[in-house]
C-alpha positions in Angstrom: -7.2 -25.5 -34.7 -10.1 -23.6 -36.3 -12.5 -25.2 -38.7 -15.0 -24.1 -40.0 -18.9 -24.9 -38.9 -22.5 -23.9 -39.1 -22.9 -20.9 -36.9 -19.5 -19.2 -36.9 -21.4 -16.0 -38.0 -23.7 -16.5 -34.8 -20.4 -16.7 -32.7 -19.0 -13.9 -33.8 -21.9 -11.8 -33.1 -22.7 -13.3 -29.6 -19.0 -12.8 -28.8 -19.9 -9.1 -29.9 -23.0 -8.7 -27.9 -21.0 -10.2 -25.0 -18.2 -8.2 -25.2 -20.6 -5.0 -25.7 -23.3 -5.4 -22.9 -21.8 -7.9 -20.4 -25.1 -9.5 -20.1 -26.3 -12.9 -21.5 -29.3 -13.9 -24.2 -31.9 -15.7 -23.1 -32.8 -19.0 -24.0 -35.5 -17.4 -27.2 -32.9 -14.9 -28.2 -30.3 -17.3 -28.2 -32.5 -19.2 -30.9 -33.8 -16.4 -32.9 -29.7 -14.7 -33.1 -28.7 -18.8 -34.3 -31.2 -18.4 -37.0 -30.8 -15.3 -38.0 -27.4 -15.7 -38.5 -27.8 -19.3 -40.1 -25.2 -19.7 -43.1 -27.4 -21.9 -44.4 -30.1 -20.6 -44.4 -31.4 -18.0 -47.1 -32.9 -15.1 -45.5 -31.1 -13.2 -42.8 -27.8 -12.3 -41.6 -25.9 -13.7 -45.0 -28.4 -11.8 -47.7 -27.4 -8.8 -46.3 -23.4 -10.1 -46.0 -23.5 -10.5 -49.8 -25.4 -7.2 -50.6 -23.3 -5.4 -48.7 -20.2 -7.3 -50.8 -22.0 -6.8 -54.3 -22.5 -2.7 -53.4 -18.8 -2.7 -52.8 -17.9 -4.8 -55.7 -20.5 -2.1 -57.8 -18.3 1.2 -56.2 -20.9 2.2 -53.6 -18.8 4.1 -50.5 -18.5 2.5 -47.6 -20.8 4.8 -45.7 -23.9 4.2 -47.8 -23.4 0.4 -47.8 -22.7 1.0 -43.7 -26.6 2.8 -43.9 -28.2 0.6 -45.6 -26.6 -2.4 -43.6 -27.9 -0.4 -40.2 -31.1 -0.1 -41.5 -31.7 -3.8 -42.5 -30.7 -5.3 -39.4 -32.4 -2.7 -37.2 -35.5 -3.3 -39.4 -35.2 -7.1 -38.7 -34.4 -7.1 -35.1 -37.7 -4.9 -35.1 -39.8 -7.7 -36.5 -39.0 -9.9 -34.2 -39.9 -9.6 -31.0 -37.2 -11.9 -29.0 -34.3 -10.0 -31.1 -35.3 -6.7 -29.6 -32.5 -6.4 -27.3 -30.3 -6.3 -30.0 -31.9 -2.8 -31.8 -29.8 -0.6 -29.5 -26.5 -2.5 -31.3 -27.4 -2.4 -34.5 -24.9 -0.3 -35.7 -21.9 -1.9 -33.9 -23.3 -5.1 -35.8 -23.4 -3.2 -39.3 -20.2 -1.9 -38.2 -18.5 -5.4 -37.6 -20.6 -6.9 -41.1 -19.2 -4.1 -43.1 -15.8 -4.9 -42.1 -16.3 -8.6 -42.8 -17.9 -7.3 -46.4 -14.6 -5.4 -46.7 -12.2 -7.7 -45.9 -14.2 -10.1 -48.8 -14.0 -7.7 -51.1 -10.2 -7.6 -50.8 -10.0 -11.0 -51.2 -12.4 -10.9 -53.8 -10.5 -8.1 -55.7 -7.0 -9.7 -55.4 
């Protein structure tokens, strides 16, 4: 039975970087990815979530909301210094956030 909690985005994206590398986050990254990807929390993970949904609601293509979703996360996992394993898969993780903005949108939109 699924339900839904605080971190799902952080599971789906440490299921992601598990499923990509092979190798496990240490104990700091493991805390920066959680708030990061916080749906509570204002910054992070879920501001670019909802830009990405408003540029697709405003007719952007999907390629220039992918960019600009690349760019923001590699940006941010450049600032801080324990997410900086995660640069290298910053485009599989715009990837994956674009198709979560999509499948919104369709929701959204029907």
């Amino acid at each position: 039975m699924s339900y839904y909690h605080k971190n799902w985005l952080y599971d789906e994206y440490l299921q992601l970087f598990l499923d990509t590398t092979g190798a496990k986050l240490t104990v700091d990254e493991k805390n920066s990815l959680k708030n990061y990807f916080n749906t509570y929390a204002e910054g992070g993970a879920k501001s670019i979530y909802y830009m990405a949904i408003f540029r697709l609601k405003r007719g952007w293509y999907k390629f220039l909301v992918y960019l600009l979703i690349s760019r923001a996360l590699k940006k941010d996992f450049q600032k801080d210094e324990s997410m900086n394993t995660l640069v290298p898969l910053h485009k599989i993780f715009a990837e994956k956030m674009l198709n979560d903005a999509i499948k919104a949108y369709c929701k959204i939109t029907d």
